[in-house]
N, C-alpha and C positions, 0 to 999 in steps of 0.2 A: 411468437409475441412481437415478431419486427414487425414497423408499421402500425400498431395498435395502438403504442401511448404516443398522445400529442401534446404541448403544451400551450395555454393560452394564457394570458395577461391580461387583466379589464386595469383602468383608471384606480380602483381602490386599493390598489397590490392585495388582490386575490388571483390566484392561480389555482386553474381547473385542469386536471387532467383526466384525459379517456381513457380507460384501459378495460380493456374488451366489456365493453357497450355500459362503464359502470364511473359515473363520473365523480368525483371527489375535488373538494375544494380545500387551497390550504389558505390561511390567513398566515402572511410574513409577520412573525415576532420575533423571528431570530432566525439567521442562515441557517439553523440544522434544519428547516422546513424544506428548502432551498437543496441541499443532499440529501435528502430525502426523497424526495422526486426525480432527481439524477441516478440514485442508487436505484427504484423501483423503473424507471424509465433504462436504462441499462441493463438489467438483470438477464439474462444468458446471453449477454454478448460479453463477450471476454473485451477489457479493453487493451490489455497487452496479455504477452508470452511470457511464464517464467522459466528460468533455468537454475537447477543448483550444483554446485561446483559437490567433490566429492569430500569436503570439508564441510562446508555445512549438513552433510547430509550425516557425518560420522556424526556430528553436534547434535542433529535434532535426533537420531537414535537413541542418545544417552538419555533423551529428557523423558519428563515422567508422563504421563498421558494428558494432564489437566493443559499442563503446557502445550507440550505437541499441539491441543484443541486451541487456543489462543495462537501458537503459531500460523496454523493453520487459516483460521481468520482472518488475520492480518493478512497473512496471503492470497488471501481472497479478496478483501478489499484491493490491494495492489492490483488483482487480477482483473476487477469488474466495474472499479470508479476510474473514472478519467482522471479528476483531480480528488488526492490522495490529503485529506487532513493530516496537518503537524504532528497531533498526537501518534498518529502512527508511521509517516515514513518524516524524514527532515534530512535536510543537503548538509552536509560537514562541509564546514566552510573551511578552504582553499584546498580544495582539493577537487577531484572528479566524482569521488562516491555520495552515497547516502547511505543513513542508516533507518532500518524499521524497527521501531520500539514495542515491546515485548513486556508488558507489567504481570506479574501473578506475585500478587502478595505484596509481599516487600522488596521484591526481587526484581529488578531491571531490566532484562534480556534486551544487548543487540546482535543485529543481521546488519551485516556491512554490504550495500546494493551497486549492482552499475548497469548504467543505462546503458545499451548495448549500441543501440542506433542514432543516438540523441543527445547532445549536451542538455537537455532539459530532461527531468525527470514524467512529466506532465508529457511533453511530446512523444516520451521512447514506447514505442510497442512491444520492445522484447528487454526484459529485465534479468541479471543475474546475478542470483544469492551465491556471496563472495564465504563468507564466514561470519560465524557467531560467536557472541562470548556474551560474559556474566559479566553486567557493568556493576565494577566495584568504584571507582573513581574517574575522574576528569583525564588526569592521566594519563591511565592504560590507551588511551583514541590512536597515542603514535603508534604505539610498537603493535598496536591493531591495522591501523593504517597502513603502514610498512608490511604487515603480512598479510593482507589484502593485496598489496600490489604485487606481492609478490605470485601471490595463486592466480592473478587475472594474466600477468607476464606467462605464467604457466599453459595458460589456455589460449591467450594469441601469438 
């Protein structure tokens, strides 16, 4: 598929893209047209590397499968979009990490993330899942945070 989708712009903000010899136009009414095309224009190319520490991996064994499936997704989006929507990864501010948001239900899940190669999450090509937990509260972020830093201290 490399090579094959192209994008074009005309004057009315319609954008056409080729993808193997079948052209589709989107009419802008809203940016999710806009990832939409970036998501289908990207698709087997990875845009980063992930990695998971042996903590989160202890986490996501325990979960049940529907979860796991939503993990999983998120993970992939991380994996395949360039630029990653708020709903699913967001920068913890004053700090180096992020976290990737995880809904099923009523239930919250975060992944505490660090750019490996990049102070910018958007620029980093290799990412690593730090740990997770069940957001009950505002809270819990330090004593998550704190042991976040602690398992990345672990691995450099």
């Amino acid at each position: 598929m490399q090579g094959i989708c192209k994008l074009y712009v005309t004057k009315p903000k319609v954008e056409m893209m080729k993808l193997e010899n079948v052209w589709i136009t989107y009419f802008f009414r809203n940016s999710s047209c806009l990832e939409e095309i970036y998501y289908i224009c990207s698709m087997n190319e990875d845009s980063r590397e992930t990695y998971h520490t042996e903590e989160y991996d202890e986490y996501y064994a325990c979960l049940d499968v529907k979860t796991q499936a939503k993990f999983d997704y998120v993970e992939s989006i991380i994996k395949n979009q360039y630029v990653v929507n708020k709903k699913f990864v967001k920068n913890l501010e004053g700090t180096e990490f992020y976290e990737a948001r995880v809904s099923v239900g009523t239930n919250e899940h975060r992944t505490i993330l660090f750019a490996i190669d990049s102070h910018s999450f958007i620029e980093s090509r290799r990412v690593l899942f730090l740990s997770s937990f069940l957001k009950k509260s505002t809270k819990q972020y330090k004593s998550e945070i704190e042991n976040a830093r602690r398992i990345l201290n672990k691995y450099v």
